[in-house]
Backbone bond lengths (Angstrom), bond angles and torsions (degrees), N, CA, C in turn:
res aa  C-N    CA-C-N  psi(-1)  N-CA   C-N-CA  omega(-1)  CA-C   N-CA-C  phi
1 X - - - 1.451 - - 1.525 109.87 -
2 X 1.595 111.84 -58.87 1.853 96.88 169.98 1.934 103.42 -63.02
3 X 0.545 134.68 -29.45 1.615 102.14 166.03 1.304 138.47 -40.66
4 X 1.651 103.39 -47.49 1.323 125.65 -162.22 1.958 94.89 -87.66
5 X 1.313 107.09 0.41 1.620 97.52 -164.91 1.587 87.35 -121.00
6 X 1.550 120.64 -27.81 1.372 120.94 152.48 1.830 111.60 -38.46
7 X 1.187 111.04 -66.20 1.706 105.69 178.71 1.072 134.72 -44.00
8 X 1.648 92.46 -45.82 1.558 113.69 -175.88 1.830 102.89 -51.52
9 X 1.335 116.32 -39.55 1.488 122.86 168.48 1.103 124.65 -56.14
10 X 1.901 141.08 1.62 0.769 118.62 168.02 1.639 133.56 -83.47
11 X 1.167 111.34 166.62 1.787 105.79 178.13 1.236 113.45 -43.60
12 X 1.424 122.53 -64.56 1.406 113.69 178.31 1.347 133.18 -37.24
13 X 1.615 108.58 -45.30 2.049 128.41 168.35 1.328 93.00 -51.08
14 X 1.816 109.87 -39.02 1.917 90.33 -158.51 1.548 111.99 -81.65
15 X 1.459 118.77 -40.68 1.295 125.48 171.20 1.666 107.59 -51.75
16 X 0.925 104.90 -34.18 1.810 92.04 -173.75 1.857 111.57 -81.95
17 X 1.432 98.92 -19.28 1.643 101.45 -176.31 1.066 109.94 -89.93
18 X 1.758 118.91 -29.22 1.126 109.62 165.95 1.264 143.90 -57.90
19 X 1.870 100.29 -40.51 1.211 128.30 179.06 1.787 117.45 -58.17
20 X 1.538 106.58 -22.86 1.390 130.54 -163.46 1.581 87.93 -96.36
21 X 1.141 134.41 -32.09 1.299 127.72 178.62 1.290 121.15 -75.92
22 X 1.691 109.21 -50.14 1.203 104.43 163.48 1.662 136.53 -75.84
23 X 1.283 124.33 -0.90 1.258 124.00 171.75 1.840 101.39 -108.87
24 X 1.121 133.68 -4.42 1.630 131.31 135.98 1.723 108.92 -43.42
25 X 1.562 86.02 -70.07 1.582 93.60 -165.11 2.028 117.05 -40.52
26 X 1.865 98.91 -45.53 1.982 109.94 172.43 1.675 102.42 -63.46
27 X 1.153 94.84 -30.00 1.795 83.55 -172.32 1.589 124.93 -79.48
28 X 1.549 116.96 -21.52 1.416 141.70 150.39 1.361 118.47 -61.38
29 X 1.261 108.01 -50.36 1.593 98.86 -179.91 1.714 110.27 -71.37
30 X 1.658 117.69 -21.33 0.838 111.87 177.23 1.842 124.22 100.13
31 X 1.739 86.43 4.52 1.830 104.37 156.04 1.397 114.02 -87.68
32 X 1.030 117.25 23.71 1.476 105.04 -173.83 1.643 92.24 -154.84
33 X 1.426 135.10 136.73 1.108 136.85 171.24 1.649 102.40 -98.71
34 X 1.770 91.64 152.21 1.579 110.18 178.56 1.491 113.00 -30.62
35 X 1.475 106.17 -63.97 1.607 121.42 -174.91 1.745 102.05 -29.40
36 X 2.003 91.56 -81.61 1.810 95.28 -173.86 1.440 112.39 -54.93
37 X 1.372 133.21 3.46 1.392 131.07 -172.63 1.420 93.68 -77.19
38 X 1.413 118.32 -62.59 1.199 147.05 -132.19 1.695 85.80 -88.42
39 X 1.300 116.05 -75.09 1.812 101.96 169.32 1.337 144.80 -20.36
40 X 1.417 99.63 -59.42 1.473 122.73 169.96 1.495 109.92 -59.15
41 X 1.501 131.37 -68.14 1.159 138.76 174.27 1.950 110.41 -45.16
42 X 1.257 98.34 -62.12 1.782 93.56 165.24 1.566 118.12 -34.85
43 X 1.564 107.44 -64.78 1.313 107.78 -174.18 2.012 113.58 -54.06
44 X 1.412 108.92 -35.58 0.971 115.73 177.36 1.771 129.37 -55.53
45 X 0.973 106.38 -60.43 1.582 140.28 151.02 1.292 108.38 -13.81
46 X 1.744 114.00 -80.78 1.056 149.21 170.91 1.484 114.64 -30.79
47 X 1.462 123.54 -72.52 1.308 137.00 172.92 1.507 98.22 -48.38
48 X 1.547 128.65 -66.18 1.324 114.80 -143.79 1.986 106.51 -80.88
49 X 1.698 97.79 -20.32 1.640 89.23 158.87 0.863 142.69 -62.20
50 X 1.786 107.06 -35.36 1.216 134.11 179.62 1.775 114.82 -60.12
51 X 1.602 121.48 -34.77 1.194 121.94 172.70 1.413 109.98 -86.76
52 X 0.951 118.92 -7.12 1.417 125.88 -179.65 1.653 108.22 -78.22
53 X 1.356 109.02 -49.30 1.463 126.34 172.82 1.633 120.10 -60.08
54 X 1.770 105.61 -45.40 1.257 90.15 -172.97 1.759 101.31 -98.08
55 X 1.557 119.56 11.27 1.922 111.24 163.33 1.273 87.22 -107.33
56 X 1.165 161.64 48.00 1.420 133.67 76.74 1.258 144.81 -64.14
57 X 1.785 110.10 14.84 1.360 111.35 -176.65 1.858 119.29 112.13
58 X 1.140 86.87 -60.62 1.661 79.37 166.58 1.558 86.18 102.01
59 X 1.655 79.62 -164.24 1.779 113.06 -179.44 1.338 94.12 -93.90
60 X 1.550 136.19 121.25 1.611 118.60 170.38 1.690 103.34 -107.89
61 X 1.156 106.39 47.50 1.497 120.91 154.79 1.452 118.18 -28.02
């Protein structure tokens, strides 16, 4: 478990949780509509799985 909460500490985890906090936070208050919520957060998501996937190796298809 401290391993897995070791990771959770890296820059990348933090930029993306942060980033997820603050575009929650515009989309609650209601500066930010569902749609651009939902974009932004996708794109977000997306990227940081995506490096996650290919520094574990990937598909070696």
């Amino acid at each position: 478990m401290k391993e897995s909460f070791g990771k959770l500490l890296t820059i990348k985890s933090l930029v993306t949780l942060s980033a997820t906090a603050v575009f929650a936070a515009l989309s609650l208050t209601g500066r930010l509509g569902a749609q651009e919520f939902l974009t932004v957060y996708t794109v977000i998501v997306s990227f940081y799985f995506g490096t996650q996937f290919e520094k574990s190796g990937g598909n070696k298809a």
